[in-house]
PyMOL Python script that loads the backbone (N, CA, C, O; Angstrom):
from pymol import cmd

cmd.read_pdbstr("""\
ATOM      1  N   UNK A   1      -4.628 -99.668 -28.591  1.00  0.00           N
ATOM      2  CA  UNK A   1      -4.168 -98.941 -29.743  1.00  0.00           C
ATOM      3  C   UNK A   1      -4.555 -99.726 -30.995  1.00  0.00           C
ATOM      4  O   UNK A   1      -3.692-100.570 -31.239  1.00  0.00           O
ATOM      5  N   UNK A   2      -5.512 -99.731 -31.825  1.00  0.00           N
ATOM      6  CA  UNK A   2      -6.092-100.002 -32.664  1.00  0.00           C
ATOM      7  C   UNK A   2      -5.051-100.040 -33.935  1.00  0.00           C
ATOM      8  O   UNK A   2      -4.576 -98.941 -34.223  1.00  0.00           O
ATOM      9  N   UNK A   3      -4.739-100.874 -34.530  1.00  0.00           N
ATOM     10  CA  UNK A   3      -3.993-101.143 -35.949  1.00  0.00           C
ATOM     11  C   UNK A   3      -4.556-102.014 -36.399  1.00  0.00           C
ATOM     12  O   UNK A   3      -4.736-103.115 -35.879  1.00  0.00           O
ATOM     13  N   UNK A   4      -5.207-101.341 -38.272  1.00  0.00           N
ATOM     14  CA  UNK A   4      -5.642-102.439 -38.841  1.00  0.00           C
ATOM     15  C   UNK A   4      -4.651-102.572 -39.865  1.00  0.00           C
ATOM     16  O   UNK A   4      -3.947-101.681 -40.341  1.00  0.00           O
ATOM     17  N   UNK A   5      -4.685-104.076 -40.216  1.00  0.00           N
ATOM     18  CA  UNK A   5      -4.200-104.916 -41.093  1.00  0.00           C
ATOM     19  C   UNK A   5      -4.770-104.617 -42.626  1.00  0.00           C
ATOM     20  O   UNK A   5      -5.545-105.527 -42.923  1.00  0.00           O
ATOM     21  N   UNK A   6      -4.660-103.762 -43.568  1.00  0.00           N
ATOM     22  CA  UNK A   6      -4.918-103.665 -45.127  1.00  0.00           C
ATOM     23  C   UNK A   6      -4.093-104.094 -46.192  1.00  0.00           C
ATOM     24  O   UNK A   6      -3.069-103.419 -46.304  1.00  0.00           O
ATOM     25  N   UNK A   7      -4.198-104.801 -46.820  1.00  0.00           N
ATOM     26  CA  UNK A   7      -3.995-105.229 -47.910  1.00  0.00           C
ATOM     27  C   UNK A   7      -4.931-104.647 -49.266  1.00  0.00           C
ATOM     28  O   UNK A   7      -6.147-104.805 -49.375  1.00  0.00           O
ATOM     29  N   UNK A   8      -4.168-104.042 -50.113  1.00  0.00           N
ATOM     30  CA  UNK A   8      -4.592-102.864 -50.738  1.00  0.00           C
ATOM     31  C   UNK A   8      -4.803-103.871 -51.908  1.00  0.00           C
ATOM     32  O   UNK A   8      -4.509-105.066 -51.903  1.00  0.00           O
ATOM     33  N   UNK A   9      -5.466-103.028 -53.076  1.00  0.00           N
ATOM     34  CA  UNK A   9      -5.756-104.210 -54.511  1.00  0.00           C
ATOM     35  C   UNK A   9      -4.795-104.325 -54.971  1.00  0.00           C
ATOM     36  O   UNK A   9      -4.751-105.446 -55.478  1.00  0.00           O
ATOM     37  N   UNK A  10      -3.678-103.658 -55.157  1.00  0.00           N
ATOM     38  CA  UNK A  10      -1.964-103.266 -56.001  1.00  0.00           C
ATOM     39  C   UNK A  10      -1.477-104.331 -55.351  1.00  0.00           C
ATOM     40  O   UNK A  10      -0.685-104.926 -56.082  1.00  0.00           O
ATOM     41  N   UNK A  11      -1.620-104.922 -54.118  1.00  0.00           N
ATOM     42  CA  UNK A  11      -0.667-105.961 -53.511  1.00  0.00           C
ATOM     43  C   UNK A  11      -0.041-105.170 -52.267  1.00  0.00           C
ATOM     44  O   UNK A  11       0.159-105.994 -51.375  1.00  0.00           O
ATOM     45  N   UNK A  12       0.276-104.112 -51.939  1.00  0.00           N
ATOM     46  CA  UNK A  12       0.813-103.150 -50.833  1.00  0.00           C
ATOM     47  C   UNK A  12      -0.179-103.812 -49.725  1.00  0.00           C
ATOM     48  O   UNK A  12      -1.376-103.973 -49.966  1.00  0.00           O
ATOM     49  N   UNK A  13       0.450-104.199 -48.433  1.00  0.00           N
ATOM     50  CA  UNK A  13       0.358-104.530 -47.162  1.00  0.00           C
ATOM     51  C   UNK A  13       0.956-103.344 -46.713  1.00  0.00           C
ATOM     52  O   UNK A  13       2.093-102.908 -46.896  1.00  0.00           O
ATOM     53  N   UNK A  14      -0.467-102.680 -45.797  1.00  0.00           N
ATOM     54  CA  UNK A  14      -0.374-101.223 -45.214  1.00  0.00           C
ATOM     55  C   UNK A  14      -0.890-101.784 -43.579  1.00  0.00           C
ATOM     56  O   UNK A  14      -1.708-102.703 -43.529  1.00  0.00           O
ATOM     57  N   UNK A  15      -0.430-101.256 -42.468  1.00  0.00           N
ATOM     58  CA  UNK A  15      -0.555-100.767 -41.538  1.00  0.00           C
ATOM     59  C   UNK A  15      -0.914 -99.540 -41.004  1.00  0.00           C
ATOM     60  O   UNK A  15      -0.239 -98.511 -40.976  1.00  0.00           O
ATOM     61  N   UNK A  16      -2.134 -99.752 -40.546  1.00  0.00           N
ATOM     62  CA  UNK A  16      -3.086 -98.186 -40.414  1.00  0.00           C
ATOM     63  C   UNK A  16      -3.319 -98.275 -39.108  1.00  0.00           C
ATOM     64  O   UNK A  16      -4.120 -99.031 -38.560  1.00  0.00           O
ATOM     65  N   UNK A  17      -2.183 -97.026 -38.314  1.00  0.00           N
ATOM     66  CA  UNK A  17      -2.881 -96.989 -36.601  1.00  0.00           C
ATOM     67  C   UNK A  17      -3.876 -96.042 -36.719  1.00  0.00           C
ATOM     68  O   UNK A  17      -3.734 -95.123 -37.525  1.00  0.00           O
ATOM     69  N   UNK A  18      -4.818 -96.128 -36.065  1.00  0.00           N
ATOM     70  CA  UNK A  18      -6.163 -95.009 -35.495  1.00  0.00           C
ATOM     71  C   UNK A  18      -6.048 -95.006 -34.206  1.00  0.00           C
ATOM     72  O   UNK A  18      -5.733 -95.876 -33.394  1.00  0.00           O
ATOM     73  N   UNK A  19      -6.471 -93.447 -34.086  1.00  0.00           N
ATOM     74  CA  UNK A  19      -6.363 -93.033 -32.341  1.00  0.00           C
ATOM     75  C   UNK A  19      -7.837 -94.285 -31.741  1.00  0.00           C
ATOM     76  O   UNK A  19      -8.825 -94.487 -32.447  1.00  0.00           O
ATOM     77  N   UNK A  20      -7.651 -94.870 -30.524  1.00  0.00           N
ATOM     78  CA  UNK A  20      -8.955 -95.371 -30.460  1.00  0.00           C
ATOM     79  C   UNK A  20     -10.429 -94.685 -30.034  1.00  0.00           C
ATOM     80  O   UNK A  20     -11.565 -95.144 -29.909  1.00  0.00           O
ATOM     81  N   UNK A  21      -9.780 -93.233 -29.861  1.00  0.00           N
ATOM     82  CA  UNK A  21     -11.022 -92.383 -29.686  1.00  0.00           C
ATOM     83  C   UNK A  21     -11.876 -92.541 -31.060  1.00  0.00           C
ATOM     84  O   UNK A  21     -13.084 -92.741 -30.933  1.00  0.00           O
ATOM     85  N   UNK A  22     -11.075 -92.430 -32.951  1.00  0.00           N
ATOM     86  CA  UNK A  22     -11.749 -91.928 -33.701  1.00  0.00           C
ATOM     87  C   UNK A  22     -11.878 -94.356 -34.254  1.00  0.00           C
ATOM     88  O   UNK A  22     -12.394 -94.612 -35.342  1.00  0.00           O
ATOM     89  N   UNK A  23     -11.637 -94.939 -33.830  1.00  0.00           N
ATOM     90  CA  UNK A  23     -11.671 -96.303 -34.400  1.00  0.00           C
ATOM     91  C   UNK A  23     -13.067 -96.574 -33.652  1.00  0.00           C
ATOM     92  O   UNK A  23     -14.136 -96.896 -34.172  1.00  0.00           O
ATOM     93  N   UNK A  24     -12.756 -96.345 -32.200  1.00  0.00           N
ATOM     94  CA  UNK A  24     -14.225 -97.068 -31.360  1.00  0.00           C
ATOM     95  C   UNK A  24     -15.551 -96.023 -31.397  1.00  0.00           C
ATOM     96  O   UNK A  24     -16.418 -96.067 -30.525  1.00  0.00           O
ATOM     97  N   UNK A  25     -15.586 -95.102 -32.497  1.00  0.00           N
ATOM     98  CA  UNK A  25     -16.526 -93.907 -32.023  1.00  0.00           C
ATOM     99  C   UNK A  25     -17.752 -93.716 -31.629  1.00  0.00           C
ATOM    100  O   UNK A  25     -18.291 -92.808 -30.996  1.00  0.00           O
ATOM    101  N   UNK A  26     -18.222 -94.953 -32.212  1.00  0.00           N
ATOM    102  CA  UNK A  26     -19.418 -95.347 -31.795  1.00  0.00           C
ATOM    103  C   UNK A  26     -19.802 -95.995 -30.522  1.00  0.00           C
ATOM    104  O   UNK A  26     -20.754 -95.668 -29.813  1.00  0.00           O
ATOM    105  N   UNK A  27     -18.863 -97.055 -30.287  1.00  0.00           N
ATOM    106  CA  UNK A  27     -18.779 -98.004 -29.040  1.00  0.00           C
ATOM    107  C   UNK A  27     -18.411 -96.992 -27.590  1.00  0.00           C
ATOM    108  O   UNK A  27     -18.946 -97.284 -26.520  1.00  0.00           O
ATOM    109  N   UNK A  28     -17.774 -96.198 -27.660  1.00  0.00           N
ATOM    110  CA  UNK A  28     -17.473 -95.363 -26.705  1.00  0.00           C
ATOM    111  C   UNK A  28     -18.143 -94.130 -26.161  1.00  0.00           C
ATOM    112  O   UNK A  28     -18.409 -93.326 -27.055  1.00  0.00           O
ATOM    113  N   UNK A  29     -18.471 -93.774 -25.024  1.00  0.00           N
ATOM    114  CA  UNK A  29     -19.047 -92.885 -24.370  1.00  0.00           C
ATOM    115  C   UNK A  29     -17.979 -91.871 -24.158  1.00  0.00           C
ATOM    116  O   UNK A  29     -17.133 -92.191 -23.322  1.00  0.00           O
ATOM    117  N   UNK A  30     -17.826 -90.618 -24.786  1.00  0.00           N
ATOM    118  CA  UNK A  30     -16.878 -89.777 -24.096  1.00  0.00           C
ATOM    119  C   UNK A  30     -17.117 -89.522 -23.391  1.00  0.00           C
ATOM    120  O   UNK A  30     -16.186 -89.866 -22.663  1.00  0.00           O
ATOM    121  N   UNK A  31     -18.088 -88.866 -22.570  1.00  0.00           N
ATOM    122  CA  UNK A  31     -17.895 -88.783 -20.872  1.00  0.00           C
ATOM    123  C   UNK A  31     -17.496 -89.787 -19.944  1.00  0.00           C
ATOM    124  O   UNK A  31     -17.208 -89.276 -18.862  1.00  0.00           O
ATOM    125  N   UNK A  32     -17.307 -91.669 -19.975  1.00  0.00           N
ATOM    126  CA  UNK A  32     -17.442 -92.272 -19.489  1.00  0.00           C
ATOM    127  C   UNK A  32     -15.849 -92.731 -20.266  1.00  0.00           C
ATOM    128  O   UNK A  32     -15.421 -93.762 -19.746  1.00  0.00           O
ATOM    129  N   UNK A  33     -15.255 -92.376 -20.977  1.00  0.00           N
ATOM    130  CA  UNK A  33     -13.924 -92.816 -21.218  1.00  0.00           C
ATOM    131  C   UNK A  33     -12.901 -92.615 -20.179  1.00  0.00           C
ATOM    132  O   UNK A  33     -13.047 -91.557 -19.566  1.00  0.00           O
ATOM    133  N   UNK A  34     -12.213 -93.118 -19.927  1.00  0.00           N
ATOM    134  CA  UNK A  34     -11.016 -93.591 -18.333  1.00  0.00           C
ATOM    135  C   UNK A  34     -10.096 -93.623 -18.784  1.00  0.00           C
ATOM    136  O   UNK A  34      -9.329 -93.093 -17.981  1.00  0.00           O
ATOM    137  N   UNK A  35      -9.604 -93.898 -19.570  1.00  0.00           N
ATOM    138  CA  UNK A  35      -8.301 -94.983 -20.408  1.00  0.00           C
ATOM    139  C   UNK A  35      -7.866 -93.646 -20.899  1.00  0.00           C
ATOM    140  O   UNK A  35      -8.387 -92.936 -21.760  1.00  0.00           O
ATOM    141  N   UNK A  36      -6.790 -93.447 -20.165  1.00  0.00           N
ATOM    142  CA  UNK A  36      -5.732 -92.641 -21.121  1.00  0.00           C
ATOM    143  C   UNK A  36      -4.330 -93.334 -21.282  1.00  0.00           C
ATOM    144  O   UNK A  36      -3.941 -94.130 -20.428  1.00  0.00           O
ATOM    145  N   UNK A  37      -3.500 -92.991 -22.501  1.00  0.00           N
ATOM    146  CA  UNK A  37      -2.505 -93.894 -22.606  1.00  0.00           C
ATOM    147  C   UNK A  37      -1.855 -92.466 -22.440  1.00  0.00           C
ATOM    148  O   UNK A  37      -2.442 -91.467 -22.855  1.00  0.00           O
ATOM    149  N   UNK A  38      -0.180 -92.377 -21.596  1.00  0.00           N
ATOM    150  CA  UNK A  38       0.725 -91.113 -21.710  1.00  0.00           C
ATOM    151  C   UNK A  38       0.963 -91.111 -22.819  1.00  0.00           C
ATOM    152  O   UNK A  38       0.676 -92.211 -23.290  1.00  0.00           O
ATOM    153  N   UNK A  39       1.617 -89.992 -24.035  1.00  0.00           N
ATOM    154  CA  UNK A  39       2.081 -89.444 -24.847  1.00  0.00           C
ATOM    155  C   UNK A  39       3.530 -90.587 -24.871  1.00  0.00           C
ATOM    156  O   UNK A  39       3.780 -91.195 -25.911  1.00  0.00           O
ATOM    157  N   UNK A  40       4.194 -90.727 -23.919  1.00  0.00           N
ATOM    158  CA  UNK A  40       5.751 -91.436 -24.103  1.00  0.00           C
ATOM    159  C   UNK A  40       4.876 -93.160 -24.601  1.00  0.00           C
ATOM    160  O   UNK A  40       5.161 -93.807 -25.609  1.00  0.00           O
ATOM    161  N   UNK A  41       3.864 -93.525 -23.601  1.00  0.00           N
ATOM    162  CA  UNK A  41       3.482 -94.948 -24.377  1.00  0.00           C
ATOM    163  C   UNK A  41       3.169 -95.068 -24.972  1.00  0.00           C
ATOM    164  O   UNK A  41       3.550 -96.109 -25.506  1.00  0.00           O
ATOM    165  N   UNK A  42       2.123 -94.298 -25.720  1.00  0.00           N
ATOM    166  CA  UNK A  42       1.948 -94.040 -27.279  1.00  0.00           C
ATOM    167  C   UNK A  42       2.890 -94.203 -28.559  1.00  0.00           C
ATOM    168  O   UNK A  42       2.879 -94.851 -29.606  1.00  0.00           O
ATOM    169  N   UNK A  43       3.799 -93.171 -27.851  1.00  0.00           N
ATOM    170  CA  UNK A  43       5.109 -93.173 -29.221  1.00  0.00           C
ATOM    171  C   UNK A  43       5.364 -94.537 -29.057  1.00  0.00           C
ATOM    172  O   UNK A  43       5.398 -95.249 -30.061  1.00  0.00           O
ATOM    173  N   UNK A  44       5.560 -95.041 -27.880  1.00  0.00           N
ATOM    174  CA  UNK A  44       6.763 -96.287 -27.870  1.00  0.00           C
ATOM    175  C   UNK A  44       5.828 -97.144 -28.585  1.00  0.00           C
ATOM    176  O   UNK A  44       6.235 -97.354 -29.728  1.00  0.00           O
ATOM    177  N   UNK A  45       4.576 -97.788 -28.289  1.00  0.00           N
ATOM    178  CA  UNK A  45       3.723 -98.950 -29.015  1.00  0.00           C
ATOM    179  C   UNK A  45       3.902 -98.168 -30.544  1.00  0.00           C
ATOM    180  O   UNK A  45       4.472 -98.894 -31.358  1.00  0.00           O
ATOM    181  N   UNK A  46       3.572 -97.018 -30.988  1.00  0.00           N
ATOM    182  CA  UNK A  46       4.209 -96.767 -32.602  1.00  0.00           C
ATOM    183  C   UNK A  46       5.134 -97.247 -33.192  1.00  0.00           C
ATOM    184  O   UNK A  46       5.070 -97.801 -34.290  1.00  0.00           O
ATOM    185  N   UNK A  47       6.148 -97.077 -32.490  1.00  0.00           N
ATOM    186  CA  UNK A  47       7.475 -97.264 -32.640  1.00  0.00           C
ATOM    187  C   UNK A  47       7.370 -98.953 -33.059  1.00  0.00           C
ATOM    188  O   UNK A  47       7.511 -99.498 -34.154  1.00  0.00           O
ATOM    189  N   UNK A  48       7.115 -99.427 -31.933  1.00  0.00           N
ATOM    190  CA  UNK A  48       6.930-101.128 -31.973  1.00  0.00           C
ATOM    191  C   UNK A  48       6.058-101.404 -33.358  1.00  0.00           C
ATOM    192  O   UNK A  48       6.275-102.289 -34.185  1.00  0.00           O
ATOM    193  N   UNK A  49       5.441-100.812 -33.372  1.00  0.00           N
ATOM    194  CA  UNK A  49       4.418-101.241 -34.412  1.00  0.00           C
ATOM    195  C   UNK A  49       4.871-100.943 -36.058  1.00  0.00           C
ATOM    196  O   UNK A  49       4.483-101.517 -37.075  1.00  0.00           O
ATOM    197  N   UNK A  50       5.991 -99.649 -35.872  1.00  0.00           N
ATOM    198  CA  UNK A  50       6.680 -99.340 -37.167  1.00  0.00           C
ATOM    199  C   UNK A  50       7.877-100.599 -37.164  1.00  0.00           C
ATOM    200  O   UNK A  50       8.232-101.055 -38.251  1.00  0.00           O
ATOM    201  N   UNK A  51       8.343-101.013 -36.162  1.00  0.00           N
ATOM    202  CA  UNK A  51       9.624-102.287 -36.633  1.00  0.00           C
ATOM    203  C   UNK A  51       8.813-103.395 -37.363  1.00  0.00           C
ATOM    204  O   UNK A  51       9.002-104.072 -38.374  1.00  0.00           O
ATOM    205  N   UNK A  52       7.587-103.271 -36.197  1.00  0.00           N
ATOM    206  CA  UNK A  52       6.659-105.258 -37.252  1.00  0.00           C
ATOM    207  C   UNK A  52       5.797-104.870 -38.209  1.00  0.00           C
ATOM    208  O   UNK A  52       4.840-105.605 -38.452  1.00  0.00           O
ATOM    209  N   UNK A  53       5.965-103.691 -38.905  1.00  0.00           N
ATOM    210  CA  UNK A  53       5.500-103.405 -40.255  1.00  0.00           C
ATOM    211  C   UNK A  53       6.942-103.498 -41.054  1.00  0.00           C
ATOM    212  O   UNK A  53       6.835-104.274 -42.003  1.00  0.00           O
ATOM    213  N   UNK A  54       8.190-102.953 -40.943  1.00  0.00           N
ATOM    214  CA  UNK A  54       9.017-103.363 -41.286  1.00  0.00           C
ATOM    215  C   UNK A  54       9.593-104.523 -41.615  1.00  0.00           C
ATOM    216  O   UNK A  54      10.107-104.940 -42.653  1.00  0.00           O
ATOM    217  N   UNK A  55       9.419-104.967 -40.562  1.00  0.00           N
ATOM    218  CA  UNK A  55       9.858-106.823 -40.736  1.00  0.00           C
ATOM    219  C   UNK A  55       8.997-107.478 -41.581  1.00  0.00           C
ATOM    220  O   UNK A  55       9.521-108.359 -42.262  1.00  0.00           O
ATOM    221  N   UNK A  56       7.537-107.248 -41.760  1.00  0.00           N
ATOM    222  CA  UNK A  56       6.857-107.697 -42.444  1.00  0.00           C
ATOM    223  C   UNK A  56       7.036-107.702 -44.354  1.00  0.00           C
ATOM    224  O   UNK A  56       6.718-108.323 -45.368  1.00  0.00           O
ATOM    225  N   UNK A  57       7.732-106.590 -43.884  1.00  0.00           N
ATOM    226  CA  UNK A  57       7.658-105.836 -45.266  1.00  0.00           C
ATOM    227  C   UNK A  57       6.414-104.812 -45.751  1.00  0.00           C
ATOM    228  O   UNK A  57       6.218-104.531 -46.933  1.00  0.00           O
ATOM    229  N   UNK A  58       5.559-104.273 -44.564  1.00  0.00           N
ATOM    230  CA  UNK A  58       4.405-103.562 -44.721  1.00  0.00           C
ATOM    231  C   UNK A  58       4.641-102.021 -44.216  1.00  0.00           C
ATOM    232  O   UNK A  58       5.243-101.623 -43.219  1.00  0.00           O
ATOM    233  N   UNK A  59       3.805-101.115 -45.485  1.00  0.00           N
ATOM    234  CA  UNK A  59       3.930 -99.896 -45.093  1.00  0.00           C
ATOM    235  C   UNK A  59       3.263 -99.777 -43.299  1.00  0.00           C
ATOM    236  O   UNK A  59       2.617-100.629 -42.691  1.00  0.00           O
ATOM    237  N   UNK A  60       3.769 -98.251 -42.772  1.00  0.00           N
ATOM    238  CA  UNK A  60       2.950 -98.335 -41.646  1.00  0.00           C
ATOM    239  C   UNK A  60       2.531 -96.693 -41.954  1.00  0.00           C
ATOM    240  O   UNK A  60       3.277 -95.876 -42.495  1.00  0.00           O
ATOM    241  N   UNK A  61       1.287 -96.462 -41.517  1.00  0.00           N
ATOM    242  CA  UNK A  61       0.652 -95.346 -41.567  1.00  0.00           C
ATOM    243  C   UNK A  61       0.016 -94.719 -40.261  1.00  0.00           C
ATOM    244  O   UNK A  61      -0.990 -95.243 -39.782  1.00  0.00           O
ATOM    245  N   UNK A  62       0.473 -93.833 -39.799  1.00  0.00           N
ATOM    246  CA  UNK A  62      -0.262 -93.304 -38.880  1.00  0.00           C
ATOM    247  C   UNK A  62      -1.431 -92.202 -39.222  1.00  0.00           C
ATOM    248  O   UNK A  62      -1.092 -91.066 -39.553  1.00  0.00           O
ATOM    249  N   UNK A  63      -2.718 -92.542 -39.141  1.00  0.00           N
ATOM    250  CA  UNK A  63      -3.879 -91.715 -39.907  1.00  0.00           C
ATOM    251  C   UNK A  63      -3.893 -90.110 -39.110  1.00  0.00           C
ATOM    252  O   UNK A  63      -3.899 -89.044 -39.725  1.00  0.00           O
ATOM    253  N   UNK A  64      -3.897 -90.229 -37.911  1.00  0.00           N
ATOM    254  CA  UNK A  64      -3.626 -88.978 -37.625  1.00  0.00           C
ATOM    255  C   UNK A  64      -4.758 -88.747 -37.368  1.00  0.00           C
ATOM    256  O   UNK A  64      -5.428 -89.640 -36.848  1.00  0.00           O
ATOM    257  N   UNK A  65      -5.393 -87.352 -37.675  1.00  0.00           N
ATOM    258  CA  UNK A  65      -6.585 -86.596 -37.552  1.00  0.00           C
ATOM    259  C   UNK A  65      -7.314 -87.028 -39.159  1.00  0.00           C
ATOM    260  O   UNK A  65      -8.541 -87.085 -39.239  1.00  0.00           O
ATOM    261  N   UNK A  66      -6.629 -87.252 -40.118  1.00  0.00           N
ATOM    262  CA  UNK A  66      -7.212 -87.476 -41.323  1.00  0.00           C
ATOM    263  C   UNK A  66      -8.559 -88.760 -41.399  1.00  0.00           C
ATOM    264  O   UNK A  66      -8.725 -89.638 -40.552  1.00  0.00           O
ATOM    265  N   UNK A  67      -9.116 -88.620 -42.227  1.00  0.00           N
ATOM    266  CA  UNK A  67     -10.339 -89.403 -42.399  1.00  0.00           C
ATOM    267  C   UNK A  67     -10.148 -90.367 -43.205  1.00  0.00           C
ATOM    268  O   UNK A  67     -10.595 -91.489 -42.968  1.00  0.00           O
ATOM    269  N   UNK A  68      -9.201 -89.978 -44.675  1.00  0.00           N
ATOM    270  CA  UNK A  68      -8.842 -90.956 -45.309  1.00  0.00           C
ATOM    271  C   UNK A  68      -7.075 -91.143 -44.988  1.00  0.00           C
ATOM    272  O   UNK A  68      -6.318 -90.300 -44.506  1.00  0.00           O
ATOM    273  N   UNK A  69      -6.728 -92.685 -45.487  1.00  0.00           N
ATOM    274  CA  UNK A  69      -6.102 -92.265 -45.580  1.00  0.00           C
ATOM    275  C   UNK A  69      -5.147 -92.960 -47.274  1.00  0.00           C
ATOM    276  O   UNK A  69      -5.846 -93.848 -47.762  1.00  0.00           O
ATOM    277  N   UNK A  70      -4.126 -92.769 -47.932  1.00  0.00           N
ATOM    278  CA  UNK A  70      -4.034 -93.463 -49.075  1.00  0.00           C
ATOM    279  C   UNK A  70      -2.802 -94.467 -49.385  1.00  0.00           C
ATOM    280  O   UNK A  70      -1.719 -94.133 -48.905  1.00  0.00           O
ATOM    281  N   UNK A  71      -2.844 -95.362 -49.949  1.00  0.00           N
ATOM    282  CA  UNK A  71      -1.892 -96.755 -50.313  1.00  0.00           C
ATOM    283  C   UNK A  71      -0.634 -95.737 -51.095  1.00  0.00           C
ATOM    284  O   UNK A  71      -0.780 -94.894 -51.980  1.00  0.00           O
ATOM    285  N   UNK A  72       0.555 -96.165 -50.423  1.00  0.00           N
ATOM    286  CA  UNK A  72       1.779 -95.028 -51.499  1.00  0.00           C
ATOM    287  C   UNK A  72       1.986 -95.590 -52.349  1.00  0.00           C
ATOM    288  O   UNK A  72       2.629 -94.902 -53.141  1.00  0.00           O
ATOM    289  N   UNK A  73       1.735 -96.900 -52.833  1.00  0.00           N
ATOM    290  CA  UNK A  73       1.494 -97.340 -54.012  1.00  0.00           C
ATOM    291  C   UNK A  73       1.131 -96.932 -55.412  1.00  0.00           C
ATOM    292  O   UNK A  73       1.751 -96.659 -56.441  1.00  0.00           O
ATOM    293  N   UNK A  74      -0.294 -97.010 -54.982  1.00  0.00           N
ATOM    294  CA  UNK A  74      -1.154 -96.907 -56.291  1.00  0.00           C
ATOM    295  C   UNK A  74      -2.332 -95.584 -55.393  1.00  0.00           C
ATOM    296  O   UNK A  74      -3.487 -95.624 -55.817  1.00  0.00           O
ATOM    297  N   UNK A  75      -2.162 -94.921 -54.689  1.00  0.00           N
ATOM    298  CA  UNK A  75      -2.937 -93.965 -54.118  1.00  0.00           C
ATOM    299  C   UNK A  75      -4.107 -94.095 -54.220  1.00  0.00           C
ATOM    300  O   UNK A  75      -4.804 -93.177 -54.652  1.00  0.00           O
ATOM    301  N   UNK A  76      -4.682 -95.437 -53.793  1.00  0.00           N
ATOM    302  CA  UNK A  76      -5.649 -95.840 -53.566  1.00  0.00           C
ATOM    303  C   UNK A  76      -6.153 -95.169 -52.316  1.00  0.00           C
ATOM    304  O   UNK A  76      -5.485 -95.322 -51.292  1.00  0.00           O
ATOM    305  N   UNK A  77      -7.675 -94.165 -52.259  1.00  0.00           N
ATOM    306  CA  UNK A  77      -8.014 -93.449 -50.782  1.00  0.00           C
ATOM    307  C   UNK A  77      -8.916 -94.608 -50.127  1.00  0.00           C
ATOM    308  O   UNK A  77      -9.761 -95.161 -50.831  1.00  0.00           O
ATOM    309  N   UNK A  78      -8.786 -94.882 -49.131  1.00  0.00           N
ATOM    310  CA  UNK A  78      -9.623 -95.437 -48.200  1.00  0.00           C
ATOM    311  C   UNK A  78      -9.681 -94.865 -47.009  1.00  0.00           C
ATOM    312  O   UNK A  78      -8.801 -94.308 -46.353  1.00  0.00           O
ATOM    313  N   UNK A  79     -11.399 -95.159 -46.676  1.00  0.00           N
ATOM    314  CA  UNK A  79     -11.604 -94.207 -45.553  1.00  0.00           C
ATOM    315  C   UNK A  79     -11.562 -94.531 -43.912  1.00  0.00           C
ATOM    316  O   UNK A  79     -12.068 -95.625 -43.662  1.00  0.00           O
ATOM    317  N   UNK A  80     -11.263 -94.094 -43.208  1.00  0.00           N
ATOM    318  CA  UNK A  80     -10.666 -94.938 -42.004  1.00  0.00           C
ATOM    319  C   UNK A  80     -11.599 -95.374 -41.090  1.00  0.00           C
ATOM    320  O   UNK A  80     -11.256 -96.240 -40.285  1.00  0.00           O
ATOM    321  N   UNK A  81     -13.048 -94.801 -41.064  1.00  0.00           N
ATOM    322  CA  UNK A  81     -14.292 -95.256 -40.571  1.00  0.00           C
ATOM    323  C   UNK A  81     -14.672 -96.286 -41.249  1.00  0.00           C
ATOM    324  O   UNK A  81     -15.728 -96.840 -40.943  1.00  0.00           O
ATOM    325  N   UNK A  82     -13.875 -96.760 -42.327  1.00  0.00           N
ATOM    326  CA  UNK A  82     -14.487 -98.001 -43.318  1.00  0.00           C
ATOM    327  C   UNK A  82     -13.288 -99.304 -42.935  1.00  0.00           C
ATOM    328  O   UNK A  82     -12.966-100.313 -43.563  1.00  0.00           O
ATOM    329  N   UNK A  83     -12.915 -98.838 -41.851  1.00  0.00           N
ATOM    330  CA  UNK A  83     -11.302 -99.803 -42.159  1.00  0.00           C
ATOM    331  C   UNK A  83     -11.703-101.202 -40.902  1.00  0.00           C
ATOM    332  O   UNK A  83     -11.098-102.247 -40.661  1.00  0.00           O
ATOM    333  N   UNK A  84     -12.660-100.762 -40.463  1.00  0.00           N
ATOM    334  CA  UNK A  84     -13.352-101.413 -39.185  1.00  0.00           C
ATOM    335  C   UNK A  84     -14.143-102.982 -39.431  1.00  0.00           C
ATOM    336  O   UNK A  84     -14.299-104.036 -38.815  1.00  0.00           O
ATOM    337  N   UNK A  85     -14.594-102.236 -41.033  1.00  0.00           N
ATOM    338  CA  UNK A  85     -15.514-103.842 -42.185  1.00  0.00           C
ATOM    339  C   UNK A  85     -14.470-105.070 -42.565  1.00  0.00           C
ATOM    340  O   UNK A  85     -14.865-106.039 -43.213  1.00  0.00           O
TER     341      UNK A  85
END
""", "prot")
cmd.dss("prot")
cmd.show_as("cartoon", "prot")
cmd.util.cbc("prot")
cmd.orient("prot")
């Protein structure tokens, strides 16, 4: 389950999960993909991942189907195929 670490220009520490179908898109063969995670382990690693953005003091964002996604800050858009650099 792919979460990157952003630190936005405003100072906002964001947490951005990507499905790893749309993070690895290149690296991955869809016909040759195996790895399914259930729907219940999914939520739960979210879940986990929304407390240690909390504790951190960092937004957490789940991108979803979206391409960009933006800082609630200063609505800074960044694009989630760019979040990989």
């Amino acid at each position: 389950m792919p979460i990157v670490f952003l630190h936005c220009e405003c100072g906002c520490s964001i947490h951005v999960y990507v499905s790893k179908e749309r993070f690895f898109r290149l690296e991955i063969n869809p016909l040759s993909w195996q790895e399914e995670y259930s729907e219940k382990v999914r939520s739960e690693k979210i879940e986990e991942a929304k407390r240690f953005a909390k504790r951190l003091g960092a937004v957490f964002i789940d991108s979803g189907d979206s391409d960009n996604i933006s800082c609630p800050k200063c609505e800074r858009v960044y694009s989630v195929f760019d979040l990989k650099k």
